[in-house]
N, C-alpha and C positions, 0 to 999 in steps of 0.2 A: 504494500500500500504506500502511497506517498502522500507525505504530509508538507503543509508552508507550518513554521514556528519560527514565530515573529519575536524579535527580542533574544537569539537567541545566544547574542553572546555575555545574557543580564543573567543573574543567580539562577531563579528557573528554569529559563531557558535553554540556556547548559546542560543543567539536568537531565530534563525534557529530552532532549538532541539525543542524549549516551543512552537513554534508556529506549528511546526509537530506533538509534539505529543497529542496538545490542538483536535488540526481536526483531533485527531483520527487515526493516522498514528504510524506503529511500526519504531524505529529509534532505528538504533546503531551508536554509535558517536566512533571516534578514535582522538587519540592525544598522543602525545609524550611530553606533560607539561614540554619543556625546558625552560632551565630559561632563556632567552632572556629580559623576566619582570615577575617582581615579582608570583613562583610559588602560594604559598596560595592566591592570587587571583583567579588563573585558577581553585584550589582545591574550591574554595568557590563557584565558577559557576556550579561545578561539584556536591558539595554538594548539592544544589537547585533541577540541574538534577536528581537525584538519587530518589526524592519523585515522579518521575512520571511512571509507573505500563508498558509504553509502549516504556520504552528510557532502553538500556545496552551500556554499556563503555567499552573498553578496549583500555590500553595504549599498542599505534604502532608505533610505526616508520615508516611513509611514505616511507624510503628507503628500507626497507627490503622487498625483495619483493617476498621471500617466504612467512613470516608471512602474505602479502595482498594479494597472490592469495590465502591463507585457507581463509582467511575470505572471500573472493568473495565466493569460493568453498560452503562454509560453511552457509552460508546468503542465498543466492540466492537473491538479492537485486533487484528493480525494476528502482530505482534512486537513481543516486548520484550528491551530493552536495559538491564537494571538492572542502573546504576553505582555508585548511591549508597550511601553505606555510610559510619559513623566511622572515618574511614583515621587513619594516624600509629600507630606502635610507641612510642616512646618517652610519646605521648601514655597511650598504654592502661596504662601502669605507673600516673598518678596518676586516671585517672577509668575505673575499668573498667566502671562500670554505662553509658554510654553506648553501650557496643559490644554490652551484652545486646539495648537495645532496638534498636538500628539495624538491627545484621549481625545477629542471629537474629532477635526478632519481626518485623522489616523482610522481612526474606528469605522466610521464609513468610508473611508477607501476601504478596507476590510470587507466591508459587508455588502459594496457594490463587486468588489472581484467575484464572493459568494454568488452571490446572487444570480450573476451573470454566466457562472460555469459551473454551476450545479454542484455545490461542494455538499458531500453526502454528511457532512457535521462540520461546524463549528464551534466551538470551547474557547473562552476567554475568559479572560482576567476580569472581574471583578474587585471590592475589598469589605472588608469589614467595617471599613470606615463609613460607608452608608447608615449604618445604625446613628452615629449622629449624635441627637440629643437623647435618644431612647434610652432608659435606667432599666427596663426589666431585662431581667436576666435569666438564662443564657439569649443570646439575641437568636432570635428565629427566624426564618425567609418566611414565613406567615404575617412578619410583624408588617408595619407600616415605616418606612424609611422613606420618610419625605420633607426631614429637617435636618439634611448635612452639615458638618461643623467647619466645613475647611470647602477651597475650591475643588482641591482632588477628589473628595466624595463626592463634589455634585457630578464633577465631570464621569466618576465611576456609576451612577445613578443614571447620567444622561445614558452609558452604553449600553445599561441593561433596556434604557425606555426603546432605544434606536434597533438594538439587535429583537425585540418583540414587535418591533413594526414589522420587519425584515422578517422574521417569521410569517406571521398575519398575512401580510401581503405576497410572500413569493415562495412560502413555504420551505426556505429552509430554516432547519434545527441546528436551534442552537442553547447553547448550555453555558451559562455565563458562574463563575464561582468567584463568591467571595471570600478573598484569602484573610485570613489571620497575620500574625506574628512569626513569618519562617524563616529558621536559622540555620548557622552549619558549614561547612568546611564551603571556602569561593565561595561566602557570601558578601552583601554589602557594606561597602565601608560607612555608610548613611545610617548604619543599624547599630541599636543599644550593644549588642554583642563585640560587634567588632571593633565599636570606638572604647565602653569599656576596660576590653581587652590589651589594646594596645596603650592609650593612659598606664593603667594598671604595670604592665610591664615598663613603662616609661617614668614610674615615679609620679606620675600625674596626678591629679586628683580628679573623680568624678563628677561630675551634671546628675543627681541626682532628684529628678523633676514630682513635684507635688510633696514632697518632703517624704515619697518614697513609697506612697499612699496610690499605685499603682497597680493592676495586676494585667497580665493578655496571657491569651492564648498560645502560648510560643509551640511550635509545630517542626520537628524537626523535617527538612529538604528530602528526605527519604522517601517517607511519609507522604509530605505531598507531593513526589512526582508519583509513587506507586497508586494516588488516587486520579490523579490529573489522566493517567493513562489508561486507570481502568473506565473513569467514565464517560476516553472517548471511544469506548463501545456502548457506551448506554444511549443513543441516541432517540433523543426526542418524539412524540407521536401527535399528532392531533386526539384531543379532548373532545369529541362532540358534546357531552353534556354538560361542559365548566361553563361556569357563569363567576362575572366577578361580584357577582352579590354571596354566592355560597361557598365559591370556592376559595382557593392560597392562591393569592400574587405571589408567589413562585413556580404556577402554572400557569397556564392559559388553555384556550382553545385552539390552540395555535401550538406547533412542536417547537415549546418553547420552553426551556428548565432554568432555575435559580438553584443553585446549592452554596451551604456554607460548607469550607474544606479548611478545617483545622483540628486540632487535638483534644474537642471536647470538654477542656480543664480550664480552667486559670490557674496560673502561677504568679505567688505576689512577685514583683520588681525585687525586692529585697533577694526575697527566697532563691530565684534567678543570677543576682550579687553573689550570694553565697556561693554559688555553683561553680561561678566564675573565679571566687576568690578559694575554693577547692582544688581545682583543675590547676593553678597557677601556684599555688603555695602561697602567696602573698596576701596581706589584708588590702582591702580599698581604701583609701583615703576619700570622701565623699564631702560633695556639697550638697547641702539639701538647699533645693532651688523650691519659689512656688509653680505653680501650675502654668503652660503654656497655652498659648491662645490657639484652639484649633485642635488640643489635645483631650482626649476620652480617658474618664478615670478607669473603664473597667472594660475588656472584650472578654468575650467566653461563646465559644459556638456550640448552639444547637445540631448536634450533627446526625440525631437517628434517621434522616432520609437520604443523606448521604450514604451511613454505612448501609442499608440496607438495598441502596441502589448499586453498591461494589462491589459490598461483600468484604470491604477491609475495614478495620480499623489502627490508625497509628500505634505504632506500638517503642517506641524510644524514646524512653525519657530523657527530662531535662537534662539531669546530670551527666548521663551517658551523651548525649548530645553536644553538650556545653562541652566535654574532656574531644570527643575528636575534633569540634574548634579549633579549641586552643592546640592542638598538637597540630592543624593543618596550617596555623597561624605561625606557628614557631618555624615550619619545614619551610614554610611559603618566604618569612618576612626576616630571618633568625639566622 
């Protein structure tokens, strides 16, 4: 089978890429290696990719959206896995027009390439960040997510409204997932994990934001590619009898799916520190900071429609997570 994965030289997508092209699957990956965080990172994930006989690369531009109808044109693609996107909250507070072009024109060039050449499923990135202002907990795809806290979630909101048009209207399935908190050897340098980590080893002192009064759902990389991959066999059906009076906006009538993909738990921010200052031998030194603007005190996913859609559930915990980190942190940077 042959897949497009979009982003695919970002933390996931990497992933994504080895585990496709391990079962035997042809993959072409796209990415636009902005420097958002550190390029030669992305370039070293790509290096890796490169030794596999059934993966080609080319740098795109999600926005251009001639160069992404050739490549549809050009591919004939069966699935797509579009990851890529301007991630980071805190980031979207000082640069929001990059989120216009990524996550919206990005997204539909996406969804016109679909469209257009019958892709028999698409799967995208979603976040959890769409829950917003919502307090009940664990957060549900039943719930109502219609009061974002940042521009990234509206923008993650607008893709699920856009890829359920694109359903509706031209019947392809698509299955949108909102990610959690995911960590783990080549991931983000933008991430609590990695900036931690490196501080900590550096004699630094921590950013430790809400005075540490935090917890998410941290999900080890594993974990979510072995569900990302399961549920691009679950593809989408038409509902003839859903109504949005009775039914979950997480379905439609239309073969159209929501799921949240993460580890089911919360883990406090502290708890998480410990792990880290486990893994490292070393204590933290910490600043307790208050709360940032655009930031959620609490994530935790509701994930029985998930598991029951896979058949998996995550099974690596933090600690053990947190220890091959730091040991791919030390090989990688050390």
């Amino acid at each position: 089978m042959k897949y497009l994965v979009t982003g695919s030289a970002g933390f996931i997508g990497f992933n994504v890429v080895q585990r496709l092209c391990n079962a035997g699957h042809d993959v072409i990956g796209i990415d636009n290696l902005n420097d958002y965080y550190d390029v030669n990172l992305k370039e070293s994930r790509l290096q890796l990719l490169s030794n596999l006989n059934n993966f080609r690369f080319s740098k795109l531009d999600l926005s251009d959206a001639n160069e992404i109808a050739k490549l549809f044109e050009a591919e004939k693609f069966h699935r797509v896995i579009h990851l890529a996107a301007q991630a980071g909250v805190r980031y979207s507070l000082d640069n929001p027009m990059a989120y216009a072009d990524s996550n919206l024109v990005g997204h539909l060039n996406i969804l016109e390439g679909c469209r257009h050449h019958k892709i028999e499923h698409l799967v995208y990135a979603s976040s959890s960040s769409v829950y917003g202002l919502n307090q009940k907990l664990p957060f549900s795809t039943s719930d109502s997510v219609d009061h974002p806290v940042s521009l990234y979630a509206a923008t993650k909101k607008a893709n699920e409204l856009m890829a359920h048009t694109y359903s509706h209207l031209y019947g392809i399935p698509t299955t949108g997932l909102r990610f959690f908190t995911v960590y783990g050897p080549w991931g983000r340098p933008d991430m609590a994990l990695f900036k931690f980590t490196k501080a900590i080893l550096e004699g630094r002192a921590i950013d430790v934001y809400n005075n540490g009064n935090l917890s998410r759902d941290f999900t080890y990389i594993d974990d979510i590619v072995e569900g990302i991959i399961r549920i691009a066999d679950v593809i989408p059906q038409q509902q003839t009898d859903w109504t949005p009076e009775q039914g979950s906006p997480a379905n439609s009538s239309a073969p159209y799916r929501i799921y949240n993909i993460g580890n089911g738990s919360p883990v406090k921010l502290l708890d998480f520190i410990n792990a880290i200052e486990t893994s490292l031998g070393i204590e933290a030194k910490k600043n307790m900071l208050p709360m940032q603007p655009g930031d959620v005190h609490a994530t935790w996913a509701e994930m029985d429609d998930f598991f029951t859609a896979t058949g998996y559930k995550p099974n690596i915990s933090v600690q053990e997570g947190v220890q091959r980190f730091v040991e791919w942190y030390k090989s990688y940077y050390m």
